[in-house]
C-alpha positions as CSV (number, residue, x, y, z in Angstrom):
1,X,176.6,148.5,84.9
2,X,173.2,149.1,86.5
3,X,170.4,146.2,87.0
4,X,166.6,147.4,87.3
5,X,164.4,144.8,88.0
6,X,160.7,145.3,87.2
7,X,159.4,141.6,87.7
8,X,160.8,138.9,89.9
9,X,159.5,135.9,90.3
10,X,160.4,132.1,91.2
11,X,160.1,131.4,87.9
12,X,159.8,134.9,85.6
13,X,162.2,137.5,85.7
14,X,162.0,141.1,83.8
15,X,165.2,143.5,84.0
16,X,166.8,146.1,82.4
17,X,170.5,146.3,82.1
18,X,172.4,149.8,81.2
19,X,175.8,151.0,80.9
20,X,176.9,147.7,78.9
21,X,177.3,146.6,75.3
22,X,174.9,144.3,72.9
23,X,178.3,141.9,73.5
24,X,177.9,142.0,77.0
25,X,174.4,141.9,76.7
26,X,174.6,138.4,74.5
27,X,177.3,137.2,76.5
28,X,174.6,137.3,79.6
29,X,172.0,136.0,77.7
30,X,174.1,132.5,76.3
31,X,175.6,132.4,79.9
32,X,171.9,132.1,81.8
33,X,170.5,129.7,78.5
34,X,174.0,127.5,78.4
35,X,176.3,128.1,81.5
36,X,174.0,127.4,84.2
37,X,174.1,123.8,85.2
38,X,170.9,121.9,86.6
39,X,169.8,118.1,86.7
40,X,168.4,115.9,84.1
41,X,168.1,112.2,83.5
42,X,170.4,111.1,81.4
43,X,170.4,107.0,81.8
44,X,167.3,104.8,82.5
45,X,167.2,101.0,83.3
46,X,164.1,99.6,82.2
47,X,162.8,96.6,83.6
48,X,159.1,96.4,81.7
49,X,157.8,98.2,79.0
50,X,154.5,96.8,77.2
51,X,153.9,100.5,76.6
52,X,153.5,101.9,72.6
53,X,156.4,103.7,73.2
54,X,159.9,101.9,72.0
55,X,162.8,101.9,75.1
56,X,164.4,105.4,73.3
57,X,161.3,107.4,72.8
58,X,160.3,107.0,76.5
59,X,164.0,107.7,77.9
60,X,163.6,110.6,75.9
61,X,160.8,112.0,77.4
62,X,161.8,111.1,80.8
63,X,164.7,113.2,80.3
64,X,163.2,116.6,79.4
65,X,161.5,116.2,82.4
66,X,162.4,119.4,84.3
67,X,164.1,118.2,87.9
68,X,164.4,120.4,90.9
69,X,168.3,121.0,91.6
70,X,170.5,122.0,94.3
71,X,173.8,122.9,92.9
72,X,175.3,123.0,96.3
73,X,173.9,119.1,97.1
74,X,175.2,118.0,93.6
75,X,178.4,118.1,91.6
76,X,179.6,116.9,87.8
77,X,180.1,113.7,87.5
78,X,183.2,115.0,86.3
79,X,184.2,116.8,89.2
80,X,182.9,114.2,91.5
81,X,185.2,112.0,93.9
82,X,183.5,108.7,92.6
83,X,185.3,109.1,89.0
84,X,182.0,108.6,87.3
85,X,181.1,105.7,88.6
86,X,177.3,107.3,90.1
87,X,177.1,108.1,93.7
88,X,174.6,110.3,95.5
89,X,176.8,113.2,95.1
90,X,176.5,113.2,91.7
91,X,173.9,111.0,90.4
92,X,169.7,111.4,91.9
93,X,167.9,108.1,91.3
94,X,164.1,108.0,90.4
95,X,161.8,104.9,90.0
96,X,158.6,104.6,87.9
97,X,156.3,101.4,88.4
98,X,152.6,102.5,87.1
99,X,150.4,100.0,85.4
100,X,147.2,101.1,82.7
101,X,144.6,102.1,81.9
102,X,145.7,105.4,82.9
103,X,147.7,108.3,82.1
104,X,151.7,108.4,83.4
105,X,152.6,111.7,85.0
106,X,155.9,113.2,86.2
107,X,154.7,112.9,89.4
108,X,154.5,109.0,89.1
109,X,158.4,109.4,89.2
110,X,159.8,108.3,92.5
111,X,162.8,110.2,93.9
112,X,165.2,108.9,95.8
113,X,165.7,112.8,97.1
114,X,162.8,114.3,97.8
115,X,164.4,117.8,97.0
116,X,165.2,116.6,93.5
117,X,161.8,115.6,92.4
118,X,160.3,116.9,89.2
119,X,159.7,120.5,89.1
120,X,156.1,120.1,87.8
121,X,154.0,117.3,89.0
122,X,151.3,117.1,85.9
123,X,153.7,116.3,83.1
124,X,152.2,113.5,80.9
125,X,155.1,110.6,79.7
126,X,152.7,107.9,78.4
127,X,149.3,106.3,78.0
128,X,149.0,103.7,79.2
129,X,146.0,100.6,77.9
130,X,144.8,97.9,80.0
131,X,147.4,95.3,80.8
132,X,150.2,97.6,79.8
133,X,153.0,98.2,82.4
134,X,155.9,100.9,82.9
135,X,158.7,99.7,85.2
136,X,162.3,101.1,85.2
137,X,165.0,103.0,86.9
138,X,166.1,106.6,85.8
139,X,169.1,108.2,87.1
140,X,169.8,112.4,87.0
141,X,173.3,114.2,86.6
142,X,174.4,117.5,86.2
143,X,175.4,119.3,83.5
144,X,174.9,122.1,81.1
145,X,172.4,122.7,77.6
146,X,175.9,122.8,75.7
147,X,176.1,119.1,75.9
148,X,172.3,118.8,75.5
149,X,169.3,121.1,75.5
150,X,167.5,119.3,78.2
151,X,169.6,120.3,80.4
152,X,168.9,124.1,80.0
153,X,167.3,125.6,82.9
154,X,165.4,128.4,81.1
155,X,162.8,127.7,78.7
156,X,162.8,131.7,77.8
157,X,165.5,133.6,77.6
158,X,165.8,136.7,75.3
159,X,166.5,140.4,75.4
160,X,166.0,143.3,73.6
161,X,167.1,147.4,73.0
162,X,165.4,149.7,75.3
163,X,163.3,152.0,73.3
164,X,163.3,155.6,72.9
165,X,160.2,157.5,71.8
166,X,160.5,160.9,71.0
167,X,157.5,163.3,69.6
168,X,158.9,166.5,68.4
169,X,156.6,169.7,68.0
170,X,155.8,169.0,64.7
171,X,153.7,166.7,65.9
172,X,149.6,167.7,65.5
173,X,147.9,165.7,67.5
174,X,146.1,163.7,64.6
175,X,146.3,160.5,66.6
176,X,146.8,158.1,63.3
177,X,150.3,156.7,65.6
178,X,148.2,156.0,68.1
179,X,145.9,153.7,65.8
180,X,148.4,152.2,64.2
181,X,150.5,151.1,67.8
182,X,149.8,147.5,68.4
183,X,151.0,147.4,71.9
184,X,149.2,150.4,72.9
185,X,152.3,152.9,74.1
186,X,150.7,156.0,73.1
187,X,147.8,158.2,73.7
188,X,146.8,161.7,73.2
189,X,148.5,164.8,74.8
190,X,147.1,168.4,74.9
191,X,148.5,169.6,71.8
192,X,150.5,166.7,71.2
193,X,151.0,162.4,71.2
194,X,152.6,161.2,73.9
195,X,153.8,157.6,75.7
196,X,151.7,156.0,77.9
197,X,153.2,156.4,81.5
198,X,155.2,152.8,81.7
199,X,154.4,151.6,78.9
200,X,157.8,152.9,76.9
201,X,159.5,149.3,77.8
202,X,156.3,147.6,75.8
203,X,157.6,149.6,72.3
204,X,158.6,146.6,69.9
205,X,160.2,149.1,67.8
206,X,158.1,148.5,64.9
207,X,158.3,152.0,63.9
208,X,154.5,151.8,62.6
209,X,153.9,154.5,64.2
210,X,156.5,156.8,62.2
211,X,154.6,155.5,59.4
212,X,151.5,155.9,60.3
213,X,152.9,159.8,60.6
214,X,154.3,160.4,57.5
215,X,150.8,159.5,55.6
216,X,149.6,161.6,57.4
217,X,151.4,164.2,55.2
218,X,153.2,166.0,58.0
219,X,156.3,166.3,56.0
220,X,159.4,164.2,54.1
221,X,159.8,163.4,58.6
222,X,157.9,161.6,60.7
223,X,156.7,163.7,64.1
224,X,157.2,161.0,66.0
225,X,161.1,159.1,66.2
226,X,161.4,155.9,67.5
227,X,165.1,155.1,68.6
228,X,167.0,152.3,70.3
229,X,169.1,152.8,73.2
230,X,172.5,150.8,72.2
231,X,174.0,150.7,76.0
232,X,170.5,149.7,77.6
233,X,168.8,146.0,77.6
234,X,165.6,144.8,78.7
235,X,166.2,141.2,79.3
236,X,163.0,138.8,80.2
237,X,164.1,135.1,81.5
238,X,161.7,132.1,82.6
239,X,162.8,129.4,84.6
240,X,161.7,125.7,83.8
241,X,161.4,124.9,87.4
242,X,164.4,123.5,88.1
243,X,165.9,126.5,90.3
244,X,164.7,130.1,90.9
245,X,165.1,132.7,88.0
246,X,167.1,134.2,90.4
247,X,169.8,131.6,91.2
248,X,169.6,131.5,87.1
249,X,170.7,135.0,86.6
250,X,173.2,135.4,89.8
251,X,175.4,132.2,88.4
252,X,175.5,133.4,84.9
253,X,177.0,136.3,86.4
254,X,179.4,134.2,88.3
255,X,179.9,132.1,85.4
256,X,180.9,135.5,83.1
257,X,183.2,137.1,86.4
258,X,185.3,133.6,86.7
259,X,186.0,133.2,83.5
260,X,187.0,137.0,83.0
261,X,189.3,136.3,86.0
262,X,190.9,133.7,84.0
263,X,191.4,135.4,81.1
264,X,193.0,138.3,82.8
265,X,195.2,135.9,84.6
266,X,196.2,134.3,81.2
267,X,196.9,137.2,79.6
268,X,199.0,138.3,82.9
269,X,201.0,134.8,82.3
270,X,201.7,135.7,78.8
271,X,202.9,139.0,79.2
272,X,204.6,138.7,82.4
273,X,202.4,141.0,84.6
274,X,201.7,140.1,88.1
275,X,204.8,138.1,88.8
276,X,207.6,139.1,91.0
């Protein structure tokens, strides 16, 4: 397996993957959106609301706030040595007191850790009116979007086939492809199309342009083939915030090699392997 990176960013990340499988390439892709754990508030206290949001609708939007997260300052509650009880291991604690008129950001959430805050400062919660008040406690565990989307760390997360263009000599030059191509990939050649230089990975795979060829009447076979390469991936992933695109990607990997290592040792188990 080979990784190319093209873009990488805190939060954007462009790649291409070769050498594995559409499995493998889905397996990486569920693994960044559902594998990687990263805070979100999951249980809020409130002392005042005169807001015209009930209780519910604003605990809801408090927790699809995205959070900053340091997976090596916090655990599971699960795995934590507190049993679930909430202890700073485990559990980051926020406090919101704001009173109208005025708008109620993310950044009008208090943390308790300063390297937990909200990842983006300029998220509205709530209007607030004249005489209308916001006071409550909010408290931030770990865990992954299995149990609930907002605690998915990617807010894009997709891949696709790497193309292959390929213009034959048929091809006359007429330039109706390159009309028809709505991402721009080709241009005219000396006698012939071809693709634009680094702009092959920007091919949707619409095959328009094969179209495009055969009314030009070139034959019963387009000039131009457009082809997708089943052992290559182009893979783009943004990161809410929460952690680098790049933390993202390295522990889905982790996540996909420890739980190959487990399966290998079960199957070692079962059949006997391994043991003296």
């Amino acid at each position: 397996m080979e990784i190319a990176f093209s873009r990488l960013d805190e939060r954007v990340a462009k790649f291409t993957v070769s050498g594995v499988s559409i499995s493998f390439a889905n397996l990486l892709r569920r693994a960044m959106v559902s594998e990687v754990p990263t805070l979100a508030i999951d249980n809020v206290r409130i002392y005042d609301n005169s807001s015209v949001l009930f209780d519910e609708m604003l605990a809801h939007r408090l927790g699809l706030i995205p959070l900053r997260t340091d997976l090596d300052r916090y655990v599971p509650r699960s795995e934590c040595t507190c049993e679930g009880e909430g202890c700073p291991l485990c559990t980051a604690t926020y406090t919101l007191s704001v009173e109208g008129p005025g708008t109620v950001y993310s950044s009008d959430l208090i943390p308790q850790d300063p390297d937990a805050a909200p990842a983006e400062g300029e998220i509205p919660i709530i209007i607030l009116d004249k005489d209308q008040k916001v006071v409550l406690e909010a408290y931030a565990t770990v865990d992954t979007s299995k149990e609930h989307a907002k605690w998915q760390a990617t807010t894009a997360c997709g891949y696709k086939n790497y193309p292959r263009i390929t213009v034959d000599e048929r091809c006359d030059g007429c330039g109706m492809c390159i009309d028809e191509c709505p991402r721009d990939v080709l241009e005219p050649g000396n006698e012939r199309v071809r693709v634009v230089r680094d702009r092959e990975e920007s091919c949707s795979l619409c095959r328009l342009c094969e179209r495009a060829c055969l009314a030009g009447g070139i034959g019963s076979e387009p000039a131009i083939h457009i082809d997708a390469d089943e052992n290559r991936f182009i893979f783009v992933v943004e990161s809410d915030g929460s952690m680098p695109v790049r933390e993202i990607i390295e522990r889905a990997l982790q996540y996909i090699q420890k739980t190959s290592d487990d399966l290998v040792d079960v199957i070692n188990e079962i059949t006997g392997e391994g043991t003296e």
